[in-house]
N, C-alpha and C positions, 0 to 999 in steps of 0.2 A: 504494500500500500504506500502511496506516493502523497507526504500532505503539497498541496498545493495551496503559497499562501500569497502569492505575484504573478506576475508576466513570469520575468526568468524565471521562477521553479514551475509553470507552466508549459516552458521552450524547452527545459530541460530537458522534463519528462520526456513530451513528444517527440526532440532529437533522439533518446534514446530507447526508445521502442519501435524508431522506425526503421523498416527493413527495406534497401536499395533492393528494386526487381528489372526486371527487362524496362517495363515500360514504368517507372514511376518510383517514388518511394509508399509502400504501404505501412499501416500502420493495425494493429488487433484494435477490434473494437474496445473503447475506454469504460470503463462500470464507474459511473458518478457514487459520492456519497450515500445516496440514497436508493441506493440498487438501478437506478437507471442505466439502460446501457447506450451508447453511439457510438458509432462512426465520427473520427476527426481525424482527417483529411489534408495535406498540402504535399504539391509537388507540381513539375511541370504537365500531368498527367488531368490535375483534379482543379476545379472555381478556387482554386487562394490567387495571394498577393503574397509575392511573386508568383510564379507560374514557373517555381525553376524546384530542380533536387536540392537535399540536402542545406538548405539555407539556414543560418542559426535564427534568424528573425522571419517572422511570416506577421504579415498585417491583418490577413484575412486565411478565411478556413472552409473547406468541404464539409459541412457533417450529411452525416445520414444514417436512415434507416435508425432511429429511435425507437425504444420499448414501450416506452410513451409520448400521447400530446405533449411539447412542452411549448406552451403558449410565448414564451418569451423569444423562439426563434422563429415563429408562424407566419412572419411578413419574411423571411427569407428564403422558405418554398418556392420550390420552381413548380410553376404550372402551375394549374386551380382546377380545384375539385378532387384535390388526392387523397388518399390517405395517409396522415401525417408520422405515419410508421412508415410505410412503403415510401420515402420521399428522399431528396436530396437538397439540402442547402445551401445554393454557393455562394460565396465569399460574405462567410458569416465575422463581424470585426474582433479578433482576440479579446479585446474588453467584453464583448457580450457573453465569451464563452467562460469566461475568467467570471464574471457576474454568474452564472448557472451554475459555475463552480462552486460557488461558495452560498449560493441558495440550494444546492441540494450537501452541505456537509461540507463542504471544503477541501473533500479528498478525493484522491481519482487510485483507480486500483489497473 
């Protein structure tokens, strides 16, 4: 279990869980504080900011495929009419994800 309590121990994390593939860096899906789980997402494959690998900064983020509604990213859905489990996020701003972070418990597993 990873506390996440900033931006850098945020970067950190996700630098170091993510694994370079053919096409992209991926990453395991993150289990938030409060058992929710996502998809989060950068590389030059996926909606972040940059649009490059291995960057130590990302401004912006992919998520997706959430376990639940989470109403706080719902304007960042691509397309309308989906279901907000089966969906995808693009370039969600790290402050917002850092904000979910710490409204579901503060820690990421």
């Amino acid at each position: 279990m990873a506390e996440i309590r900033n931006e850098d121990d945020f970067l950190d994390f996700m630098f170091k869980i993510g694994q370079t593939k053919k096409f992209g860096v991926i990453r395991p899906p993150v289990v938030l504080g409060d058992g929710t789980t996502i998809s989060i997402q950068a590389s030059e494959v996926h909606y972040s900011t940059p649009r490059e690998n291995n960057r130590r900064v990302y401004l912006s983020w992919e998520l997706g495929f959430p376990s639940r509604e989470i109403p706080e990213i719902l304007k960042y859905m691509e397309g309308l009419n989906h279901d907000p489990t089966d969906s995808v996020y693009p370039f969600v701003p790290t402050r917002v994800i850092l904000e979910l972070i710490r409204s579901t418990g503060g820690t990421i597993m």
